[in-house]
C-alpha positions in Angstrom: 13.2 -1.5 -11.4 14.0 1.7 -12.9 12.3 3.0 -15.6 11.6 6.2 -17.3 8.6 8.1 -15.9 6.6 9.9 -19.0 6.8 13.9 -18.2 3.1 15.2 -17.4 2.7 16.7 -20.9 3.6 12.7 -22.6 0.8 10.6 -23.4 0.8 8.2 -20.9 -0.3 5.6 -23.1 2.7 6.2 -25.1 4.1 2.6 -26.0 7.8 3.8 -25.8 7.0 5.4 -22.6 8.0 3.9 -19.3 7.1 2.9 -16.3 8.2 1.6 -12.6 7.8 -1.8 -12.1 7.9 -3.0 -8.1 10.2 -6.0 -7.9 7.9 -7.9 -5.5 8.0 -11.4 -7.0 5.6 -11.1 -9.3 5.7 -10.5 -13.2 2.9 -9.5 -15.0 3.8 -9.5 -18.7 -0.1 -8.3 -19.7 0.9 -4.5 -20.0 4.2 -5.1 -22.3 5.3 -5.4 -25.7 6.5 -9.0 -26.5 9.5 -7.4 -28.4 10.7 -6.2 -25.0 10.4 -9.4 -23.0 13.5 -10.8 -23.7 14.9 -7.7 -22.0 12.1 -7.4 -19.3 12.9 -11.0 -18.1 16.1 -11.2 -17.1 16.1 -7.5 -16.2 13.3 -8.6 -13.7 14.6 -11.4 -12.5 18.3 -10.0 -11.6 16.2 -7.4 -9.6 14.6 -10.2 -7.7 17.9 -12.0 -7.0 19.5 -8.5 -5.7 16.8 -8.3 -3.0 16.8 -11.7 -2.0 13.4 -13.3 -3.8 14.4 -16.1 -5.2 10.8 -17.6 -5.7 8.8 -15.2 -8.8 5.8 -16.0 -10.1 5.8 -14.7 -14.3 2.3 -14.2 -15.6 2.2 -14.7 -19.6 -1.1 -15.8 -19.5 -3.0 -18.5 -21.1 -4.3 -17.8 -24.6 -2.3 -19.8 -27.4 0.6 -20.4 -25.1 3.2 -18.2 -27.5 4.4 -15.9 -24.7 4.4 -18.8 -22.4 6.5 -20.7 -24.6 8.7 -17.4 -25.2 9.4 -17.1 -21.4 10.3 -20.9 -20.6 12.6 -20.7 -23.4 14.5 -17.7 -22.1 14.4 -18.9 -18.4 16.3 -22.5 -20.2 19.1 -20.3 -20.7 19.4 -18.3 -17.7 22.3 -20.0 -15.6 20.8 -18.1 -12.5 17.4 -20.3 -12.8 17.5 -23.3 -10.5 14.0 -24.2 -12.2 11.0 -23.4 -13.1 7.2 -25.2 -13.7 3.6 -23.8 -14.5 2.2 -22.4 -11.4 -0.6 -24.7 -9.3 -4.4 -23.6 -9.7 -4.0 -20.9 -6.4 -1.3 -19.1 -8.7 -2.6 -19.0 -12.3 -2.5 -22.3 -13.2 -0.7 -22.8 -17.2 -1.4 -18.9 -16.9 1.5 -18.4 -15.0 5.1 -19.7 -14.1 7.3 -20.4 -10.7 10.3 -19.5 -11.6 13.2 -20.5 -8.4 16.4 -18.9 -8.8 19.5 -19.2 -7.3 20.9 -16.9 -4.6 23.7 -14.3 -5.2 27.0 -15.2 -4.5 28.7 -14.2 -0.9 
């Protein structure tokens, strides 16, 4: 996914700087803002669908069980999400969410 690279004279732990993230099926939401989440998301999951993984794993973590609450409400209303559910104990557990989407059009 595309994101800005901080030049090498930018503090690179600049919270308005940004960085690449590998679309590989896995979302770890640790190292961002919850303000841009509801961007982040969808953004993510698009990338996923335009390469063909259709099976992501979204780490919110565990803690109170805001973000996680945050996430499932924004994958509700994504009409490319064919389902989701809290990952089994091998994949984070409450921790983290399977999110299946559905494929790209022909």
């Amino acid at each position: 996914m595309p994101h800005r690279a901080p030049p090498p004279d930018e503090d690179p732990w600049d919270p308005e700087a940004l960085v690449e993230v590998p679309i590989d099926g896995t979302l770890d939401l640790h190292t961002f803002s919850p303000r841009d989440i509801p961007h982040l998301v969808p953004d993510y999951l698009e990338a996923c669908r335009a390469r063909g993984i259709l099976v992501v794993r979204v780490v919110h973590g565990k803690g109170k069980g805001t973000l996680q609450r945050t996430v499932h409400a924004l994958l509700g209303r994504l009409p490319y999400v064919a389902g989701f559910r809290l990952a089994d104990a091998t994949a984070g557990a409450w921790g983290a969410t399977i999110v299946t989407l559905h494929p790209l059009p022909s």
